[in-house]
C-alpha positions as CSV (number, residue, x, y, z in Angstrom):
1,X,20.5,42.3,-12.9
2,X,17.0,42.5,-10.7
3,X,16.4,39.3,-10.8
4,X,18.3,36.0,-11.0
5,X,16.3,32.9,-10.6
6,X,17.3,30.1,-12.2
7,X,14.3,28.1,-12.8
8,X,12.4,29.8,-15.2
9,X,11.2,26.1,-17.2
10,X,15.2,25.0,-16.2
11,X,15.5,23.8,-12.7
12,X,16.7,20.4,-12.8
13,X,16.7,17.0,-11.5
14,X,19.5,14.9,-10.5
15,X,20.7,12.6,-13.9
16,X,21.1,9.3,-13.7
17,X,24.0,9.2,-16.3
18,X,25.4,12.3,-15.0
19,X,25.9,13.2,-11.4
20,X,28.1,16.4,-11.3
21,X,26.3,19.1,-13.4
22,X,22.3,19.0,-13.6
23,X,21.2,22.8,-14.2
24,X,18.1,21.1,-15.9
25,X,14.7,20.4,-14.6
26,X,13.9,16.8,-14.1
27,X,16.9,15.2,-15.7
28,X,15.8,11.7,-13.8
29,X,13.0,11.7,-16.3
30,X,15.5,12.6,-19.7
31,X,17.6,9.2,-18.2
32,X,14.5,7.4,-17.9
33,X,13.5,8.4,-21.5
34,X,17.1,8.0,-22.9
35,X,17.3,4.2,-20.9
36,X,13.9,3.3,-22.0
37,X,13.0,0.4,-19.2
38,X,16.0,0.9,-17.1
39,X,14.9,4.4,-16.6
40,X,13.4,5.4,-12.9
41,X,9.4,5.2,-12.8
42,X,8.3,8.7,-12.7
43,X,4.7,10.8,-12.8
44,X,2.7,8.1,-11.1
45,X,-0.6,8.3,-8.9
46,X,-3.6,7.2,-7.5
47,X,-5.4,5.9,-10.5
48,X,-9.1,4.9,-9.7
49,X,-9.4,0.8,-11.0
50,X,-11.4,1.9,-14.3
51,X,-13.0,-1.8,-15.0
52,X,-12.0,-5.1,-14.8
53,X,-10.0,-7.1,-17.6
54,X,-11.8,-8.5,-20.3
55,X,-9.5,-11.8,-19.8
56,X,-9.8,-12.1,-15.5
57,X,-5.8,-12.0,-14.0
58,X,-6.3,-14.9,-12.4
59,X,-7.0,-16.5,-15.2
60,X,-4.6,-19.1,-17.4
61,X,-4.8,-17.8,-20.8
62,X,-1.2,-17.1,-22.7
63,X,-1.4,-13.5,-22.6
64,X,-2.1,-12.8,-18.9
65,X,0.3,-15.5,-18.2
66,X,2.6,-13.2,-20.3
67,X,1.5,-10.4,-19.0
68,X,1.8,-11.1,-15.3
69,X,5.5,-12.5,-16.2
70,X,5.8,-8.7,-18.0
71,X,4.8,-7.0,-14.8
72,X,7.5,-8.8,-12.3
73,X,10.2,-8.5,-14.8
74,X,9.5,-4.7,-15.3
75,X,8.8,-3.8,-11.2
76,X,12.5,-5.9,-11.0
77,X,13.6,-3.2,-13.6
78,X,12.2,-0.4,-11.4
79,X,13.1,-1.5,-8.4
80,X,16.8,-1.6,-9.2
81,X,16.2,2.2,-10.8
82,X,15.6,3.0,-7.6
83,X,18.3,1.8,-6.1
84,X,19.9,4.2,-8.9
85,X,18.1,6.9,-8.3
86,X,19.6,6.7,-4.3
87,X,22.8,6.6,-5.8
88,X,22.4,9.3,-7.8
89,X,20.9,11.8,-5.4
90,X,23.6,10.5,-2.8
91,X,25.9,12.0,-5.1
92,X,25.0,15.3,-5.9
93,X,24.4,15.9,-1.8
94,X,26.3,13.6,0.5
95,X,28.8,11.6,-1.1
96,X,32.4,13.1,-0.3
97,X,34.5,14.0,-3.4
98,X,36.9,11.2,-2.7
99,X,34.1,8.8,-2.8
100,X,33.4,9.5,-7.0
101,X,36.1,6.8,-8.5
102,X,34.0,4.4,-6.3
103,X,30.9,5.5,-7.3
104,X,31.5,5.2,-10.6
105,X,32.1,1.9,-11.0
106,X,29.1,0.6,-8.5
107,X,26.9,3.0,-11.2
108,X,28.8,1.0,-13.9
109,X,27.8,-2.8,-12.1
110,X,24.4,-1.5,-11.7
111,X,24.0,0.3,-15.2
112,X,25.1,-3.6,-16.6
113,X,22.7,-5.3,-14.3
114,X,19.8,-3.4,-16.1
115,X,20.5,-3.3,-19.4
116,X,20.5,-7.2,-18.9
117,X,17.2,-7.4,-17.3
118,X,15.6,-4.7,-19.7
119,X,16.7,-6.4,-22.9
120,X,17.7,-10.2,-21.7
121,X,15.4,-13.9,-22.9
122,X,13.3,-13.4,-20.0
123,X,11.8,-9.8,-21.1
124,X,11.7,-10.6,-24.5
125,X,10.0,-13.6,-24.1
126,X,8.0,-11.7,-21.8
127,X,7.2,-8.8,-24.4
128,X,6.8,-11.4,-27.4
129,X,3.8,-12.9,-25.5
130,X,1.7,-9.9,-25.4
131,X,2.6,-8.1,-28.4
132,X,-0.4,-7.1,-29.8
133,X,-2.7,-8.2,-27.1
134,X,-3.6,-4.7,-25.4
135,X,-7.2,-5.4,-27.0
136,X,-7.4,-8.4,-24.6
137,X,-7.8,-6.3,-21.7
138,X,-10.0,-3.6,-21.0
139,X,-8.1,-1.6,-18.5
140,X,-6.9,1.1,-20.2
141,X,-3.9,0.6,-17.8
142,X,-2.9,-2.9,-18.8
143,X,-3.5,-1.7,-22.4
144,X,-1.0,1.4,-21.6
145,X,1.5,-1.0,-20.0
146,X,1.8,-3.6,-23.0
147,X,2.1,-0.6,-25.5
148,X,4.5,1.4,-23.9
149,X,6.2,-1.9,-22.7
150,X,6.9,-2.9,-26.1
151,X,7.7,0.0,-27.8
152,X,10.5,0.8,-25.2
153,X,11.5,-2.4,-25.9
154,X,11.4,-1.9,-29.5
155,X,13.7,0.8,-29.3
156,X,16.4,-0.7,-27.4
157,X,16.8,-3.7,-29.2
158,X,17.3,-1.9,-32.2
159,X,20.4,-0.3,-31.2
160,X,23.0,-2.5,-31.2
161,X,25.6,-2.8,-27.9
162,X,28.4,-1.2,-29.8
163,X,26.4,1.7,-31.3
164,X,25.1,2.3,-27.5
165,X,28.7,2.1,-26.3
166,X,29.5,4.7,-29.1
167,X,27.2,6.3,-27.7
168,X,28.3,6.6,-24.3
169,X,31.9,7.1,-24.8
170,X,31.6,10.0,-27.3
171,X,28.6,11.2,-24.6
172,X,31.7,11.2,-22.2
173,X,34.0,12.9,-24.4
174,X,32.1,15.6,-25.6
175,X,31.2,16.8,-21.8
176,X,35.0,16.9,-21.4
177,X,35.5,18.6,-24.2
178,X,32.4,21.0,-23.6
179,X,33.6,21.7,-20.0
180,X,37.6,22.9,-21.1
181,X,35.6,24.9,-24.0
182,X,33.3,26.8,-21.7
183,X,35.8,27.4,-19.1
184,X,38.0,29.0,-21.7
185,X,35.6,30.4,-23.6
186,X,36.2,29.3,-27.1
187,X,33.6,26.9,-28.8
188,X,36.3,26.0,-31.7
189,X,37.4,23.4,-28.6
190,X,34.0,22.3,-28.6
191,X,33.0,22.2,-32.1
192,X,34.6,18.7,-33.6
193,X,32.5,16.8,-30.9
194,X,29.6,18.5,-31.1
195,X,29.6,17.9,-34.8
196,X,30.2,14.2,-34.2
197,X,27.4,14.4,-31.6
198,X,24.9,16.0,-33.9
199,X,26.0,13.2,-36.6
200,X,25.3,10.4,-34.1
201,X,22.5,11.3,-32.8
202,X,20.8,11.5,-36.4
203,X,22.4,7.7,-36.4
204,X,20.4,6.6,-33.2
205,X,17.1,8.7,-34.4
206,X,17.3,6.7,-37.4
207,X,17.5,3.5,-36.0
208,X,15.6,3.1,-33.2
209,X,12.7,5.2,-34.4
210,X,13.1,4.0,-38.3
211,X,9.3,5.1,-39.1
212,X,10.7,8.5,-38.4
213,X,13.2,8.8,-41.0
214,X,11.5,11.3,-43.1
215,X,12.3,14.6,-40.6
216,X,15.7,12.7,-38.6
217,X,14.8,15.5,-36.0
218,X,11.5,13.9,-35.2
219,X,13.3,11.1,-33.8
220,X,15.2,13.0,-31.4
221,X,12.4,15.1,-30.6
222,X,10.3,12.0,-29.7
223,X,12.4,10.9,-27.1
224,X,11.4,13.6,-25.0
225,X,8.0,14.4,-26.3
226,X,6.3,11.5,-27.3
227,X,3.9,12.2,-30.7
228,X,5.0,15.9,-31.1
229,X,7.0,16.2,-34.5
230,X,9.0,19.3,-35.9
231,X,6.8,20.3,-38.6
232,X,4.1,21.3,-35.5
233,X,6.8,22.3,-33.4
234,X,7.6,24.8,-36.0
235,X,4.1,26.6,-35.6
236,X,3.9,26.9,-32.3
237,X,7.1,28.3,-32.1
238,X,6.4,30.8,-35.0
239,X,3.3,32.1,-33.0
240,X,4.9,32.0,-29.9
241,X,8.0,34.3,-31.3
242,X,5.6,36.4,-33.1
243,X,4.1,37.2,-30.1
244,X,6.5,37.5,-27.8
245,X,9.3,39.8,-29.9
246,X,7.0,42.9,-29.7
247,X,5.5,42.1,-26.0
248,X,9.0,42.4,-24.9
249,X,10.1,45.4,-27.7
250,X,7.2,47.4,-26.0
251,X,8.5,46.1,-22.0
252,X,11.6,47.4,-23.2
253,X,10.3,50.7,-24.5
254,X,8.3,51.5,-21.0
255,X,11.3,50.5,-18.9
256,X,13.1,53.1,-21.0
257,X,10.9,55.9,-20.4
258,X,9.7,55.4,-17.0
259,X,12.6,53.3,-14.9
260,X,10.5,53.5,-11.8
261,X,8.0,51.2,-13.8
262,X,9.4,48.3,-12.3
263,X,12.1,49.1,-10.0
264,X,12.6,46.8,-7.2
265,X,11.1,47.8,-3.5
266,X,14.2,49.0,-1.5
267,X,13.2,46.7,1.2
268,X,13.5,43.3,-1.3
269,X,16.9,44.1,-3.0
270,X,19.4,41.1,-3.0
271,X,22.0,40.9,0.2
272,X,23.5,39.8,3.1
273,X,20.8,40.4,5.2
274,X,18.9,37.4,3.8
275,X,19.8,34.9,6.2
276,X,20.2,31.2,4.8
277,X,18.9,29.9,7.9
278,X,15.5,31.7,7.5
279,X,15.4,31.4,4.0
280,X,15.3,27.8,4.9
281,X,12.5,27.3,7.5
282,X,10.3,29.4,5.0
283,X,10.8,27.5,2.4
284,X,10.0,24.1,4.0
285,X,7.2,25.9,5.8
286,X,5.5,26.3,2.3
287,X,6.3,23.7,0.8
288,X,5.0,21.3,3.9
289,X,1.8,23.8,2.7
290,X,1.8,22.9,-0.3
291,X,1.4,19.2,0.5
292,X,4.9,17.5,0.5
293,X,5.0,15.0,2.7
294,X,8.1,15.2,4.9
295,X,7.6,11.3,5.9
296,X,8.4,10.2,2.4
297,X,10.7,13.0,1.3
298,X,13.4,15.2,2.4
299,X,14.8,18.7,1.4
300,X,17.8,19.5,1.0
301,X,20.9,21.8,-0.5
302,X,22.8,20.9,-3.6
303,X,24.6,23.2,-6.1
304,X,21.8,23.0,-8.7
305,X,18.3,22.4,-7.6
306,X,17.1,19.1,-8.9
307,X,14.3,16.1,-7.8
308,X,15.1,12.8,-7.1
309,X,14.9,10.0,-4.9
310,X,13.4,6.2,-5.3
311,X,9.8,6.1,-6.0
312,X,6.5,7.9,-4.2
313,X,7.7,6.7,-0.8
314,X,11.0,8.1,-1.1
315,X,10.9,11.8,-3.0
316,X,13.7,13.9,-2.5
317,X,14.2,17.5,-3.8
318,X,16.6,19.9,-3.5
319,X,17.3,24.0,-3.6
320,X,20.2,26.4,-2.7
321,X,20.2,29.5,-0.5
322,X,22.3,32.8,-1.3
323,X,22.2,36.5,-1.1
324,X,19.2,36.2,-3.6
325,X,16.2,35.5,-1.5
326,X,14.2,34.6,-5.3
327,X,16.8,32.4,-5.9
328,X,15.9,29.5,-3.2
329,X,12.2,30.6,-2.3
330,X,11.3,30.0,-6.1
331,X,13.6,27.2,-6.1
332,X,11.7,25.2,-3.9
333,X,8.2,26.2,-5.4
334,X,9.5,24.8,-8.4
335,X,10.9,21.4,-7.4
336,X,8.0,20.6,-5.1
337,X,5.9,21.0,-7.8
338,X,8.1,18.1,-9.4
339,X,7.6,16.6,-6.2
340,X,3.8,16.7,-5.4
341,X,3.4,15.1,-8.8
342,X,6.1,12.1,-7.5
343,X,4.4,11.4,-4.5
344,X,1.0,11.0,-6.3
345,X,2.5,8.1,-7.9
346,X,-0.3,5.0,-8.3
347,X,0.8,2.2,-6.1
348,X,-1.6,-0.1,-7.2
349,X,-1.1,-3.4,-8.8
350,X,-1.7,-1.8,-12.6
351,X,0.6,1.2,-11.7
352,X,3.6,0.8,-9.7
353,X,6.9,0.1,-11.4
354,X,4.9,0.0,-15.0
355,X,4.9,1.9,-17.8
356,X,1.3,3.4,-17.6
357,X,2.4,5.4,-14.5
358,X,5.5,7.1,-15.7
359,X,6.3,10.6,-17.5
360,X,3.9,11.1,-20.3
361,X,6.6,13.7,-21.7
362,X,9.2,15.9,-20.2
363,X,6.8,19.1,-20.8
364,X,4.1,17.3,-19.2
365,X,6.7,17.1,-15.9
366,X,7.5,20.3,-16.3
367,X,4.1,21.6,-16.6
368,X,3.5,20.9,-13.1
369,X,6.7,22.5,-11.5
370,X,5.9,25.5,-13.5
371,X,2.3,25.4,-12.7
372,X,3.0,26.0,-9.0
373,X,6.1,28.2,-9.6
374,X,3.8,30.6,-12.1
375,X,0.7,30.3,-12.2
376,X,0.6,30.2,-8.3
377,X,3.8,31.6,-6.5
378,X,4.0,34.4,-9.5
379,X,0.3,35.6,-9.1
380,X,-1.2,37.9,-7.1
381,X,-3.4,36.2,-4.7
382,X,0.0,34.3,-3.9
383,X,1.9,37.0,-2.2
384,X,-0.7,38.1,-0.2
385,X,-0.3,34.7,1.9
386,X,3.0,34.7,1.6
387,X,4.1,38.7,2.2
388,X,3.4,38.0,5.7
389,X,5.4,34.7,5.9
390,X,8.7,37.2,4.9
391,X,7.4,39.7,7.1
392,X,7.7,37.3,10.5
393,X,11.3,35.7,9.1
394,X,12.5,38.8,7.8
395,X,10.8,41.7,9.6
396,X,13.0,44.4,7.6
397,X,11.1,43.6,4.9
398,X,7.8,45.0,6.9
399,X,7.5,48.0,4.7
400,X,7.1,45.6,1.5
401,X,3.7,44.9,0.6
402,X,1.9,42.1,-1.1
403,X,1.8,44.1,-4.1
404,X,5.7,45.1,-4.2
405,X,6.5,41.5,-3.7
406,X,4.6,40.7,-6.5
407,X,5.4,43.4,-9.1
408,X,9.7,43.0,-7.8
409,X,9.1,39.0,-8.9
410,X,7.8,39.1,-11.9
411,X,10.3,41.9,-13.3
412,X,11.1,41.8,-17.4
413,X,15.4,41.4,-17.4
414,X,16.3,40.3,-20.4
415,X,19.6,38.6,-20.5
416,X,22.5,36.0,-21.8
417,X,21.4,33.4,-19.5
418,X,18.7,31.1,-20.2
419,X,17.9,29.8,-16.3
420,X,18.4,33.2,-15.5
421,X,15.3,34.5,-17.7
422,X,12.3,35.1,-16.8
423,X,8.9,34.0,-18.1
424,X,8.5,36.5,-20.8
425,X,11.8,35.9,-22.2
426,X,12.5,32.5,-21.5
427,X,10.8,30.8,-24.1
428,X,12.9,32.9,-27.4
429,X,15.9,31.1,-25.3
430,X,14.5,27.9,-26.4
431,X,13.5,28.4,-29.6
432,X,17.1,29.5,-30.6
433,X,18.0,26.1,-29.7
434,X,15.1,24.4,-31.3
435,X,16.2,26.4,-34.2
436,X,19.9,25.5,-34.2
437,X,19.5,21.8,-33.6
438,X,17.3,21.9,-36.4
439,X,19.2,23.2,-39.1
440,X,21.9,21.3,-37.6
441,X,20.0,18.2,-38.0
442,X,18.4,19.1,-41.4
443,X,22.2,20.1,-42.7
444,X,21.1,23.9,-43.0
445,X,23.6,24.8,-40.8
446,X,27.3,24.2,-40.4
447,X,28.2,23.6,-36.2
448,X,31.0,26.5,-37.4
449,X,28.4,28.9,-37.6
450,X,26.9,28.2,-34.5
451,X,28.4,31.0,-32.4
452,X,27.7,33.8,-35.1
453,X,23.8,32.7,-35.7
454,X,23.4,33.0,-31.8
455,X,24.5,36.5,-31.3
456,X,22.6,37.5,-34.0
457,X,19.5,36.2,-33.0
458,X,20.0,37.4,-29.4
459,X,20.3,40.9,-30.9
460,X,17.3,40.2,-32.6
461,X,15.2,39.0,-30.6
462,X,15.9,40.0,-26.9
463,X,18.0,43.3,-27.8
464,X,20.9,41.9,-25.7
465,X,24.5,41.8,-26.3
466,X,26.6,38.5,-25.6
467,X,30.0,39.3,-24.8
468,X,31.6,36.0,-25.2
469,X,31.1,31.8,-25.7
470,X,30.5,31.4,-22.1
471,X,27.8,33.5,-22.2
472,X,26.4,32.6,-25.2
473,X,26.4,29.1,-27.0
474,X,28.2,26.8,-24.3
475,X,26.4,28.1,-21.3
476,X,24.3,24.8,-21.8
477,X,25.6,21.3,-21.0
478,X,22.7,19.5,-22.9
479,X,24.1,19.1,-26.1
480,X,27.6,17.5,-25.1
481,X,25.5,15.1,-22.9
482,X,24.0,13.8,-25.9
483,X,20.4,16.0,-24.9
484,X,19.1,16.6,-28.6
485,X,16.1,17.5,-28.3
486,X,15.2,18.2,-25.4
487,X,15.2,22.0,-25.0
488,X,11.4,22.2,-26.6
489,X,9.9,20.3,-23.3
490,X,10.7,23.6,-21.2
491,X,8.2,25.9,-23.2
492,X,6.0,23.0,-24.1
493,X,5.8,22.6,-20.7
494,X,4.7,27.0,-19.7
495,X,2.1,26.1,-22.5
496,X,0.9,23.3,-21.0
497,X,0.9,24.8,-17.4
498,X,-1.3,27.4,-18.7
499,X,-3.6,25.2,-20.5
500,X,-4.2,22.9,-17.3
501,X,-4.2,26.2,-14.9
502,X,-7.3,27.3,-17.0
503,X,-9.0,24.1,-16.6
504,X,-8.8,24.2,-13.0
505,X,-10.2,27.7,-12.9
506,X,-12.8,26.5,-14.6
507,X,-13.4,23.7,-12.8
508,X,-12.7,24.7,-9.4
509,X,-14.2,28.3,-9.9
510,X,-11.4,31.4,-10.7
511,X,-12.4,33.2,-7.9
512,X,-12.7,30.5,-5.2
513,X,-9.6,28.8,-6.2
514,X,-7.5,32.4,-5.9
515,X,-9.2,33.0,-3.0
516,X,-7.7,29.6,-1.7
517,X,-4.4,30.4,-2.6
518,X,-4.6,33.8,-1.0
519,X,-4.9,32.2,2.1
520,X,-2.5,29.4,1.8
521,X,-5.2,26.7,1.1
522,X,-3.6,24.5,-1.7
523,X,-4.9,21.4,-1.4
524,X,-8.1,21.6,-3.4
525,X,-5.7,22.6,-6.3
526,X,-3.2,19.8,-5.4
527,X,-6.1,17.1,-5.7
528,X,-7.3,18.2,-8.5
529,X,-4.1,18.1,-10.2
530,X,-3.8,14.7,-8.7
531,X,-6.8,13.2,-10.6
532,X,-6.3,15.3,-14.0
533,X,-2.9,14.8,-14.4
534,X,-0.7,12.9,-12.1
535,X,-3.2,10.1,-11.9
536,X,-3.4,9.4,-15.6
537,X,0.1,8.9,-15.8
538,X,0.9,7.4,-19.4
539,X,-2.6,5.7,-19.9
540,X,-2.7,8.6,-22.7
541,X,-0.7,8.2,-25.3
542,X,0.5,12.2,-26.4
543,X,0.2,15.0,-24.3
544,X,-2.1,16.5,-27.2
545,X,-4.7,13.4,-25.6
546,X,-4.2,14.8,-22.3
547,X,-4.2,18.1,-22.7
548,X,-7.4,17.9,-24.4
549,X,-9.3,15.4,-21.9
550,X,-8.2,18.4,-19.4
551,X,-8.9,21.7,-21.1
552,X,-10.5,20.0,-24.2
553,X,-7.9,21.3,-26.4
554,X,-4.7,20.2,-27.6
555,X,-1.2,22.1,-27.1
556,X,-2.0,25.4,-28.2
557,X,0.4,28.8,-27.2
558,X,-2.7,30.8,-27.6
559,X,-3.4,30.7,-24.3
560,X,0.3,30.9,-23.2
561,X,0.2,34.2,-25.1
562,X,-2.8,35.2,-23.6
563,X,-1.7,34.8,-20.4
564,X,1.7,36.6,-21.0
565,X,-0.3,39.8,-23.1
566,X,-2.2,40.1,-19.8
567,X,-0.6,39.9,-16.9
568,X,2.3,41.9,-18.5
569,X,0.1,44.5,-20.2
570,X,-1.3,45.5,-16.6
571,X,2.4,44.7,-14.7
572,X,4.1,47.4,-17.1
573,X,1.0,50.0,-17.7
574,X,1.3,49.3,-21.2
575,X,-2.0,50.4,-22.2
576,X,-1.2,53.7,-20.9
């Protein structure tokens, strides 16, 4: 293929439940979601004081007594997620193989150590004393903190320890079992756990989110995207695919008649010459550009490309190098956008280690990786800073111009492989997931006739063939790691991006801010981003809220499909 970056809404983040395999973007965010308060504190930054409390902190009263108690049980929480998240990224990048047996069990101390703090007398006494209290306080912060507090809380009490060690020891067993299946290519290995999966997960949807049990799915939908439900889900996925099938039926149709349409520059194919070394210094060069601070972060290599690390003072992040110069450059475009919105975290005594300053949603997270990675490094304006960058590390690219950069970036490939896709076709990867685990969940579907349903729809609605299991229904770990629900966040989050992107245009002034980027100027764009979205944190309490205090609308894909019609309308002379 042209093209074969693997980030396209599915770079990934290093887990915090497991170590060895994280293709997925921001999978310290699913543990956080998954552990409720054990989880590490993510999306957090400098939120402006927006009044005082109704009931002064100082004072005695029951509920700020409660409250302050709340706060130093939860920042203990935190601070030993931390010390997880350390662990964790030690793993992926340092630790030596012989080191794992080790590992495990100092992840199993610690992993015991928090679920006694997070669900022990002290926090539920703690959590008792301000439950339904937010209206004491007028910081919307405080308020954000008790409700979030509690409801996480909630949740975790209501599962009891042996359903949550069912839970992780079928979790454990199904990865196994997914990992022999995909390796021999033959989802019958795979299919009695993932139908034992699928019926325990409607289990734990059921009982920690009882007000859910109409649509099960719901419940494992809200784990990941808190307030969005299926029903809606439904509808923006019927517009999106609408829109999208024919967009890419009449790509395909121009790449069939005119090859040249979007055929690479010569200059820019994949290859040896690409030197890892280079590819490197570039890519810390720009992201240091960008506005990651190398004083509280690091950059590294790993097999997948993830974010991690132990809080805004500590934010690591990750890429990989190879014969594919995309690969790594977009790699780290991607994961620094994870990692601006880390080390914008609030610090201040309402935000760090609390609830109000964590991850809204997973698309919300995402929205901010792929912000930088599309809206920015895939535009124009983008390349015409950064064609000269490749020129000067790579000076047999010299013939390549800002415009062939551009157009051999953002090339239509449809393919098996979701992180291989790219943004046109990436999001009818997603919804035949959303689709299966549906039906699944809804009992439409037998996990038998799994494999069948996927070829089909790839046929139908990408054109391509899949050859084999491999390539087609176990490419993705997230099911046998117990990840129901979680595929939506990657589109929700291009919708989003786009959304928020529009707003800063408007904001900012469309011209100006391209302008700025075409001459590497990215911090009006950063603070901005700082005080619309990593700054609020989880003081909203959907991403619908946010989105529309941003762009003053909801989640919509109109725009997303605006966006796409565009760009890819002009890219591929469709008009013509």
């Amino acid at each position: 293929r042209g093209r074969a970056l693997s980030s396209r809404g599915g770079r990934c983040a290093s887990s915090l439940l497991l170590r060895a395999i994280a293709p997925y973007s921001m999978w310290n965010v699913y543990a956080s979601s998954v552990s409720a308060l054990a989880g590490r504190s993510v999306l957090m930054a400098h939120l402006r004081p927006v009044s005082s409390s109704r009931i002064a902190m100082s004072g005695a009263s029951a509920p700020t007594q409660s409250y302050e108690k709340l706060k130093a049980l939860l920042r203990e929480v935190d601070a030993l997620s931390e010390i997880q998240g350390i662990l964790g990224y030690d793993e992926q990048v340092f630790m030596p193989p012989g080191a794992a047996a080790s590992r495990a069990k100092q992840k199993g101390a610690l992993a015991k150590i928090l679920h006694d703090k997070s669900t022990g007398t002290e926090m539920r006494e703690a959590i008792e004393g301000v439950r339904g209290r937010e209206e004491d306080f007028d910081d919307v912060r405080v308020r954000a903190n008790i409700r979030d507090a509690v409801d996480a809380f909630d949740k975790e009490a209501r599962k009891s320890s042996e359903l949550a060690q069912k839970e992780a020891q079928l979790e454990s067993e199904a990865n196994q079992a997914w990992a022999a299946a995909r390796k021999a290519s033959d989802f019958s290995l795979f299919a009695g756990k993932l139908t034992e999966i699928f019926e325990l997960k409607k289990e734990v949807a059921a009982v920690t989110r009882p007000a859910l049990k109409s649509e099960p799915y719901d419940g494992a939908l809200d784990a990941f995207e808190r307030g969005m439900r299926a029903e809606r889900l439904d509808e923006i996925f019927e517009e999106l695919r609408a829109g999208l099938v024919p967009l890419l039926e009449a790509i395909n149709a121009k790449k069939a008649s005119d090859p040249s349409v979007d055929a690479p520059h010569p200059s820019l194919a994949f290859g040896d010459q690409w030197d890892t070394e280079a590819q490197a210094a570039l890519s810390r060069d720009v992201a240091a550009k960008m506005g990651y601070s190398f004083d509280n972060g690091r950059l590294d290599v790993s097999t997948h490309p993830f974010t991690g690390g132990a809080g805004p003072q500590d934010v690591r992040m990750t890429t990989r190098y190879s014969a594919n110069w995309a690969e790594g450059f977009g790699a780290t475009i991607h994961e620094c956008g994870h990692a601006l919105y880390e080390q914008g975290r609030d610090v201040g005594e309402e935000g760090l280690g609390l609830p109000a300053s964590r991850a809204l949603s997973m698309g919300v997270h995402e929205s901010q990786s792929l912000l930088w990675e599309r809206m920015v490094l895939q535009s124009k304006p983008f390349w015409e800073f950064a064609a000269p960058l490749f020129h000067a590390r790579f000076p047999f690219t010299a013939e390549a111009t800002a415009a062939d950069f551009f157009r051999t970036y953002n090339r239509v490939s449809p393919g098996c492989i979701r992180v291989e896709a790219d943004e046109v076709t990436y999001p009818l990867h997603v919804i035949l997931r959303y689709d299966i685990e549906r039906a699944l969940f809804r009992g439409e579907m037998e996990v038998a006739e799994v494999p069948a349903y996927w070829v089909r729809r790839m046929k139908e609605d990408l054109g391509v063939h899949v050859p084999d299991d491999a390539r087609g229904c176990l490419q993705d770990i997230h099911w046998s790691f117990g990840a129901v629900g979680y595929f939506p966040s990657y589109t929700l989050g291009a919708i989003m991006a786009v959304q928020i992107y529009n707003a800063a245009k408007a904001d900012l002034g469309a011209g100006a801010l391209e302008a700025q980027i075409a001459r590497g100027e990215f911090g009006t764009l950063r603070e901005w981003l700082r005080e619309k979205v990593h700054a609020v944190g989880s003081v909203h309490a959907s991403p619908d809220a946010l989105l529309t205090s941003i762009a003053g609308e909801p989640v919509s894909p109109k725009p997303f499909l605006d966006y796409l019609r565009a760009k890819y309308s002009e890219l591929y002379r469709l008009e013509e």
